[in-house]
Each structure stands twice: as structure tokens, then as C-alpha cells.
N, C-alpha and C positions, 0 to 999 in steps of 0.2 A: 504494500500500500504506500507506503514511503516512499519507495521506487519509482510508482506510477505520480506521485504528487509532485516529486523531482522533476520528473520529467516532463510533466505537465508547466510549471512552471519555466521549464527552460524552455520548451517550444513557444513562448508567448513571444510574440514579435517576430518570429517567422527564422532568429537564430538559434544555434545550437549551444548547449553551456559549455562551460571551459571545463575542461576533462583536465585528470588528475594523471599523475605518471604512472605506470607500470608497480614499479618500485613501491608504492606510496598505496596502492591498493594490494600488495600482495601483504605491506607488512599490517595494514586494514583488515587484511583477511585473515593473519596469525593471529591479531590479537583478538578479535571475535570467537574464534574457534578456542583460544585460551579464557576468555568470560564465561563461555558456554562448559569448559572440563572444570574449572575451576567450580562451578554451582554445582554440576555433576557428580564429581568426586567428590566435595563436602557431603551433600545428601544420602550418596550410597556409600561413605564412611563409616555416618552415623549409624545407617541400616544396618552393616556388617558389626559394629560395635555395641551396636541394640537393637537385635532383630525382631523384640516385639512391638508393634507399632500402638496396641492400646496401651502400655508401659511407657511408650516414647510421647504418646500426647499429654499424658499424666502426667507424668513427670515434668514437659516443657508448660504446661499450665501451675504448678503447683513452684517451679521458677519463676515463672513469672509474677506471680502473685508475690512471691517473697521480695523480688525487686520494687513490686509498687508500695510494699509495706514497709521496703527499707528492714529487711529481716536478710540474716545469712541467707547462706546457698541450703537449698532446701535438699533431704535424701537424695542420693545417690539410685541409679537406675538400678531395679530388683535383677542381678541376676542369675540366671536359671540354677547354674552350681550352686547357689543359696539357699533356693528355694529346694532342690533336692538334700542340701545338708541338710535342711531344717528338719524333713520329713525323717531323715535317714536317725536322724540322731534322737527325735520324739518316741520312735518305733523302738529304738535299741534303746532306750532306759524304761519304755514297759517292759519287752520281754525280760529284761535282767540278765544277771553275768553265770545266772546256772544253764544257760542251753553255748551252743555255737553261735549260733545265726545275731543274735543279741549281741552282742560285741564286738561281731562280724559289721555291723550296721555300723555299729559308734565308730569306728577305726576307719570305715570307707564316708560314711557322711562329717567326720573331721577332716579327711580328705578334700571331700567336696566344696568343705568352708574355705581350706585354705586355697584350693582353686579358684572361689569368688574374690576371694581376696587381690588374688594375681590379676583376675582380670579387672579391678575394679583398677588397681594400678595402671594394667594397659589403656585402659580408657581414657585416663587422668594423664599416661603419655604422650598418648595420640592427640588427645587435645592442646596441649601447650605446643608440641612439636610438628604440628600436621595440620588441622583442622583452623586452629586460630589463626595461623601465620595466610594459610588459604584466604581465610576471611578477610583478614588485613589486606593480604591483595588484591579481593575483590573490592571492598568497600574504597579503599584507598587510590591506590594505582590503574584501576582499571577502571573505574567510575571516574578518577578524572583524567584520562583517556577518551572518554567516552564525553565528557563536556565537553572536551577541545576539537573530536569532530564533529561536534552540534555547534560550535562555534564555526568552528572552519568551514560546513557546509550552509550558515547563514549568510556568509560573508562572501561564501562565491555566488549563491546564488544574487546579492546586492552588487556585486561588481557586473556578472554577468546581465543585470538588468539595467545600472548604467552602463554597461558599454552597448549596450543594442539603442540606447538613447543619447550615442555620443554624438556631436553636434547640437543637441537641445539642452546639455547640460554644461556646465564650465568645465574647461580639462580639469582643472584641480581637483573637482570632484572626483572626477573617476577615476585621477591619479590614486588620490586619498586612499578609495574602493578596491582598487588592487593594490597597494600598500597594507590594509588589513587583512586581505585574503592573504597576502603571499608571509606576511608575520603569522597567521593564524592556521597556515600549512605547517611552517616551521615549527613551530610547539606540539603539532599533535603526532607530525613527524619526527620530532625528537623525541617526544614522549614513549611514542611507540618504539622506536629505537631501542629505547633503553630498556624498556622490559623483556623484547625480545632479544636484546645482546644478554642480560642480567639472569637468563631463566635457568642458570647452572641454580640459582637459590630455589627451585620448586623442585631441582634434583638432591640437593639434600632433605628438604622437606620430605621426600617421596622414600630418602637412605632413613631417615627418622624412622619413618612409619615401617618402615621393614625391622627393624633393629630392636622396636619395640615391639614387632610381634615375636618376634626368635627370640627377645628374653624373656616374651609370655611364655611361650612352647617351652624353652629350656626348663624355669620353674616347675611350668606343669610336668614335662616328664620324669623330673627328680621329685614330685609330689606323688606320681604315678608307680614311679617305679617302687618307693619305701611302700607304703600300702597293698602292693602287691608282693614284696617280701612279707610280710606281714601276716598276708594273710596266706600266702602256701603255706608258712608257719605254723598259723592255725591248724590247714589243714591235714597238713605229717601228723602233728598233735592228735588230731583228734582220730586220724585212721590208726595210730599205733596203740590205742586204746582198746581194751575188750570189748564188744559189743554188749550193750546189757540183753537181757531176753528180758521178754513181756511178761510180768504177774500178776495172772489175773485175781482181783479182791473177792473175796464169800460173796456168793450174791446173796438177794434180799427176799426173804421168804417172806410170806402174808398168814397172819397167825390172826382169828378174827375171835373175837373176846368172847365166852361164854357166862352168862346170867347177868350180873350188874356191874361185875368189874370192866374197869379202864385199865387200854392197855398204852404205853407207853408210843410218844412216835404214830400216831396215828394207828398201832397195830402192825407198823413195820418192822424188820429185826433181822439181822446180819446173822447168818449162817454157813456152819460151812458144811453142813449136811450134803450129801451127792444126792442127785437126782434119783426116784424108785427106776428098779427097772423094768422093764418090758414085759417082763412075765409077769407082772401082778399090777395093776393097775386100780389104784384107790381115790377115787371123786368122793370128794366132802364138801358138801356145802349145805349150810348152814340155815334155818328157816325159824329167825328171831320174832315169834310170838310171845303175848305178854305171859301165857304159860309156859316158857322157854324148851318147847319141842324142839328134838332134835334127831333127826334121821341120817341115816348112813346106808350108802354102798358100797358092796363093795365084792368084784369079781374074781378068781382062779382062772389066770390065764394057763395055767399048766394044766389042770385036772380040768376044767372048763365047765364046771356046774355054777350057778348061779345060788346062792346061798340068801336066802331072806328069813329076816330075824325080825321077830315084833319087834324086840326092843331095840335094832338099831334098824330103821326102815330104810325103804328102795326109793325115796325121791329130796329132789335137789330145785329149789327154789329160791331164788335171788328176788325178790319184789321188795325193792328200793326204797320208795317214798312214801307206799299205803300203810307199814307198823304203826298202829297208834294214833293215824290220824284219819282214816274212815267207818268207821264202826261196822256199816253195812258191806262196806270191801272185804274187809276182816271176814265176818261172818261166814259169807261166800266163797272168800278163797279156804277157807276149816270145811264148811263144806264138799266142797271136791276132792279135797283133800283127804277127807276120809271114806269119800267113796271111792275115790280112786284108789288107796290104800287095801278096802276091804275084798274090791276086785282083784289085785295079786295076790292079797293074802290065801284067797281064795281057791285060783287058779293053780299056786303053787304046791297046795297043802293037798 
């Protein structure tokens, strides 16, 4: 659009503008292409220095504020190795120091912290040595590069438009008008000169930022490396140990209270009796009426006759929540109950 405006303007009067040298547009065009890597690389600095970008807006907001409040520099960018210590190290003081893995945690997320640490360094590197100095040459050097061809290019276009008016206007004038132009080439020309003779200093800038990651990497690796002595240590340690075997505890028999006593533990209780076996098979359960009946089966898997005794009976009834609080339920279920009763007793005898 600029281009088209230029040109617009210099077609006006039916001449052409005064064109600039070769020379003079190439080092125009260096230093443009150096404005443009300069934004560039600062931007995609910071991204590789803090690749998350909801923590990068946080952060420059929560700077910012501290500037307008006139308060320090506000926390430092969360990063990740931190945020893994933190978890590494919360985890390994629950489990505690009687297993592996628990200590294992504490040793590698101490690890981790001092990895944040390194890099919070590198960050803090890169910025004094890389990133600021970038800045300074943009804000500074290259912004006013950038006024002197905004200069230089008002000044030709006002020559060029006195001199298409030359005879209508006093030569002094238009002498003037290219005396400003040809001084305000020279500045912007020199200007640029100097940054692209000078640009060995964006090659240190650039030896910085290298030297500051290899003594990231260095620290990290001698961070990496003790840690993982560390922990093959562990684990010689812990392979050159006996295995324990598994022991299993009594398990929990159910013993259900008979007449009005209480039993302790809800009626639960640690046993280490073995299971019956297979050849004789005894179901008990229990049928709590307020006249505390009680019946039992009970089968000869070996000789395989079926034994019924009045006094310990053939039925097993679990009815829950009707003891003592239906009266007509009650009733009903003693009812059946003794019918049902009188019919094996019956059958069997």
C-alpha cells in the first residue's frame, strides 16, 4: 500500500521520482529482513524458554501489574521440572521410607527440583544475554533507522515535487529541497551502514544463547546422571534381598449370638479354624424368635442318609427385619413353620 501511495505520488505531474542507488536499497533491504528476525527470534525465544502459553500470558499480566503498582518483579515462570518435583516429592513422603518406590520418588522428584532450578537460571541467562540486548536493538537502533527512512523518503518525495515545479518556484528553493534529501540519505545511509558493518555483536548475542544452553545441558546431565546412580543402587539393594512370601491372616468367621447375649465386634471374630471338609457339610442358621427356637441340619456326605432330629430341626430361615416388629408376620411365619416341620417329620419317620 505504501508502494502504491509512493508511486502515486511521484506520477503526479507526469515525472518520474528520483530513485535511490542500488547500494542504498540493498542495505534497505538487510536491514528490514534484520527488524523482521530480530521480532522473530525474540518471540520464538521466549516460546522455547516457556512453552506454555497460558503460563506465558499469566505471568506477563501478573508483571505487568507489579510495574503499575511499583511492586518487585512478580514469580518467576512455573516450570514443568517443578511442577513434576512437586508431585514427585508429595507422593514419596505419603508412601514413606518402609517400601522402594517411596524414596525412589523423593531422590528423583529432588532431582527434578534441582532441574527447575537450572532452568530457571537459563532463563534468567538468556534474558540478560540474548533476548534484552535483541530488544535494545530493536527499540533503539532499528526504530531509529526506521525514522531516518521516513525522513529521507518525505524529503524526496518534496524535492521531487519541487523539481517537477522548477521554473515556478525560486532555485533556492529546490536547491534547499535536495540539500535535505541528499543530508537525509546520508544519515539513514550511514545509519544502516553501521548496523550492518556492527552485526558480529548479534553473533555473540546468538554465542550467548548457545553457551547458556550447554551449561543448562551440562548441569542437567551431572543432575541426571547422580540420580540414576542412585537409584540402580537402590535397585542391587533391593534385588539382593530375600523375597518375603505372602501370609495370609485367620480369616473372619461369623458366630451369631444365641438368647440375649451380645457379642462383641458386631458378632465378628478372627479365627484360624480351617474350612469343614467336603465330606460332611453343616448349614446353621439360625431362626431368632422371641421363644429363641433353634433348628439345625445337618447331612452324611459319606454314608449319605439324611438324619432329622426333633430337637435339632431341618430348616434354615434368615427373615431380617419382621423379629418383633409384626405381630401378624410373626404369627404366620410359626405357622408354616410348623407345618412344614410336621410334614418331614412325618415323611421321614
Amino acid at each position: 500500500r505504501k508502494g502504491r501511495k509512493n508511486k502515486v505520488s511521484e506520477k503526479v505531474g507526469g515525472a518520474e521520482g528520483t530513485k535511490l542507488d542500488d547500494d542504498f536499497k540493498e542495505m534497505e533491504r538487510k536491514v528490514d529482513v534484520t527488524s523482521r528476525a530480530v521480532m522473530e527470534i525474540m518471540t520464538k525465544t521466549i516460546e522455547y524458554l516457556q512453552p506454555n502459553p497460558a503460563s506465558r500470558a499469566k505471568l506477563s499480566m501478573i508483571n505487568t501489574m507489579s510495574k503499575i503498582r511499583g511492586q518487585e518483579k512478580g514469580p518467576g515462570y512455573p516450570q514443568a521440572e517443578a511442577l513434576l518435583a512437586e508431585a514427585m516429592l508429595k507422593f514419596g513422603r505419603e508412601l514413606g521410607d518402609d517400601c522402594n518406590f517411596g524414596p525412589a520418588l523423593g531422590e528423583v522428584g529432588e532431582a527434578m527440583r534441582e532441574l527447575s532450578e537450572v532452568k530457571d537460571s537459563l532463563d534468567i541467562e538468556v534474558k540478560q544475554n540474548f533476548i534484552d540486548p535483541l530488544q535494545n536493538l530493536h527499540d533503539k537502533d532499528l526504530r531509529e533507522i526506521q525514522h531516518h527512512l521516513k525522513k529521507l523518503e518525505g524529503r524526496r518525495l518534496d524535492f521531487d515535487y519541487k523539481k517537477k515545479r522548477q521554473g515556478k518556484i525560486p532555485d533556492e528553493e529546490l536547491r534547499q529541497a535536495l540539500e535535505k534529501f541528499d543530508e537525509s540519505k546520508e544519515i539513514a545511509e550511514s545509519s544502516m551502514f553501521n548496523l550492518l558493518e556492527m552485526d558480529i555483536e548479534q553473533v555473540s548475542q546468538l554465542s550467548a544463547l548457545v553457551q547458556a544452553q550447554l551449561e543448562y545441558h551440562k548441569q542437567a546431565v551431572q543432575i541426571l546422571q547422580q540420580v540414576t546412580v542412585r537409584l540402580e543402587e537402590r535397585i542391587r539393594q533391593a534385588s539382593s534381598q530375600p523375597r518375603r512370601e505372602y501370609q495370609p491372616k485367620p480369616r473372619m468367621s461369623l458366630e451369631f449370638p444365641t438368647g440375649d447375649s451380645t457379642q462383641p465386634n458386631g458378632g465378628l471374630s478372627h479365627t484360624g479354624t480351617p474350612k469343614p471338609s467336603g465330606k460332611e457339610l453343616r448349614l446353621q442358621i439360625v431362626l431368632h424368635r422371641p421363644w429363641h427356637i433353634h433348628w439345625h441340619f445337618s447331612r452324611n456326605c459319606r454314608n449319605n442318609p439324611i438324619w432329622l432330629h426333633r430337637k435339632y430341626a431341618v430348616i434354615y430361615f434368615l427373615w431380617g427385619g419382621l423379629s418383633g416388629r409384626n405381630s401378624v408376620k410373626e404369627f404366620l411365619l410359626s405357622f408354616f413353620i410348623d407345618r412344614f416341620l410336621s410334614f418331614l417329620f412325618s415323611s421321614s419317620l
